[in-house]
C-alpha positions in Angstrom: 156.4 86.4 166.7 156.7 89.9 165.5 157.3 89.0 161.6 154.3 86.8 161.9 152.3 89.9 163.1 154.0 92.0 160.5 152.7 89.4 157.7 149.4 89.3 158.8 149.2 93.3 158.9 150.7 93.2 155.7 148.3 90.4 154.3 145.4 91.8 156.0 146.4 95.3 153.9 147.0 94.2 150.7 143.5 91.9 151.2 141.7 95.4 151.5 143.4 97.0 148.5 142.3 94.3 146.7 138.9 93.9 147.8 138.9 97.4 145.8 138.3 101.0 148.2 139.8 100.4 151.5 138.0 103.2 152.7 134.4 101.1 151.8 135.6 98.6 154.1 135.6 100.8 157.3 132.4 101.2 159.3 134.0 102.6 162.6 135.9 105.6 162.6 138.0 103.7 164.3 138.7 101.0 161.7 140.3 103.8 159.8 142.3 104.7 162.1 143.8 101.4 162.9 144.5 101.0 159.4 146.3 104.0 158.7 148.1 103.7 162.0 149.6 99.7 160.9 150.6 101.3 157.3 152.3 104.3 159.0 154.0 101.8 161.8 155.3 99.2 158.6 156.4 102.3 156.4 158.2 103.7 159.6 159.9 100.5 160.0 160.7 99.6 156.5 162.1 103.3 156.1 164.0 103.4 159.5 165.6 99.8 158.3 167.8 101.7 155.6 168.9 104.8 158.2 172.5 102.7 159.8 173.3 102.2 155.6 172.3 106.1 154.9 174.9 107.2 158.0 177.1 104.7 157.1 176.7 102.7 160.5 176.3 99.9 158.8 177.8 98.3 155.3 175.6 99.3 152.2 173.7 95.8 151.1 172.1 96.2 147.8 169.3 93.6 147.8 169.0 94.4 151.8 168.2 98.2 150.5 166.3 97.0 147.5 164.0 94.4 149.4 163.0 97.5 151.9 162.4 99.8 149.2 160.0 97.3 147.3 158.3 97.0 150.4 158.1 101.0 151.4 156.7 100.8 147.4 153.8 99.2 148.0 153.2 100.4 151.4 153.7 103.6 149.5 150.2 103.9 148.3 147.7 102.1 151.3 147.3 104.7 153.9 145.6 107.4 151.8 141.9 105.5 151.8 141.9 105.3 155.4 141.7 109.6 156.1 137.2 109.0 155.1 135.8 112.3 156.4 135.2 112.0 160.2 137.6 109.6 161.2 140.3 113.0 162.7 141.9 111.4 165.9 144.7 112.0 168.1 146.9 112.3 165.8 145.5 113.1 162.4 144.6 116.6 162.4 141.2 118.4 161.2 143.5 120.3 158.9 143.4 117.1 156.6 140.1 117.4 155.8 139.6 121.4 156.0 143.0 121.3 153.1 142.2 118.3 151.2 144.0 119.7 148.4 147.3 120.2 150.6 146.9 116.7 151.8 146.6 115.0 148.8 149.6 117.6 147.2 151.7 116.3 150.4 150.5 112.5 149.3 151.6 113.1 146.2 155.1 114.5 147.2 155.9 111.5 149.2 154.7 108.8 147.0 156.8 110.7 144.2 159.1 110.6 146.4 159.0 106.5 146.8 159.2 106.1 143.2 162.4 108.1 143.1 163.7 106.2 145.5 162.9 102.7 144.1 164.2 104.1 140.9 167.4 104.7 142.7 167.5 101.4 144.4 167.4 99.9 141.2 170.7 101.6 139.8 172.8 100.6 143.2 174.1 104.0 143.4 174.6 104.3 146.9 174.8 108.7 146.7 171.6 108.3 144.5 170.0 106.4 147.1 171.0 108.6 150.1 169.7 112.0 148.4 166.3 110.0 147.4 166.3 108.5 150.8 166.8 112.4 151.9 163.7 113.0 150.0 161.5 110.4 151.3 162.1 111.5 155.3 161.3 115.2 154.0 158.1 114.5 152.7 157.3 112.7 155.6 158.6 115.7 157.9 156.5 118.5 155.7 153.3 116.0 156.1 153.4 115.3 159.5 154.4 119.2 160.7 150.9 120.2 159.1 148.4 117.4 159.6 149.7 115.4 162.3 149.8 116.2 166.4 152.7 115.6 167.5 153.1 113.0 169.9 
């Protein structure tokens, strides 16, 4: 049951992406939210699937690694659209959009980030991997201490 949900948020995402502007397609705050909130929840996941190979806890799988970072790849670049103006919540500070330019500087970093890590993936170098890997979960670390409450 839960890879069938996590299809359908997946399909559901990509649909919106290519529908063009995600953030045209919300009309409730609220929409946003639960948008950014699945892409944030399927990064998490796809990222925190590679951690047991990074501590060495479990045996370093190539197209295991490879497959997650295609997937954190595209994921990469959806949640950005859904941060309109007005749509702060719980979690998503006011400090996104009073720094818009330190937001999209700390979007920048992690989707940089990504790349560097899919770039890595490619070579099979597991030490590559771990330091872009490194990189990844400290861009999300410098995001989320400045625009996101802590929960």
């Amino acid at each position: 049951m839960k890879k069938t949900s996590i299809y359908a948020v997946m399909f559901t995402l990509l649909a919106c992406i290519w529908a063009g502007s995600a953030s045209a397609q919300f009309t409730k705050p609220k929409q946003a939210e639960e948008y950014r909130e699945a892409v944030m929840t399927l990064i998490s996941s796809h990222f925190g699937r590679m951690g047991p190979v990074m501590k060495g806890q479990k045996p370093y799988d190539k197209a295991e690694i490879q497959a997650n970072v295609a997937i954190l790849s595209t994921l990469a670049a959806l949640p950005w659209q859904a941060f309109p103006e007005g749509t702060q919540s719980e979690y998503a500070l006011a400090d996104i959009w009073k720094d818009p330019a330190g937001f999209k500087a700390a979007q920048e970093k992690f989707t940089s980030a990504v790349a560097k890590l899919s770039a890595a993936a490619d070579t099979g170098d597991l030490e590559q991997i771990k330091k872009s890997y490194g990189a990844v979960g400290a861009s999300c670390k410098s995001c989320h201490d400045v625009y996101h409450e802590k929960k």
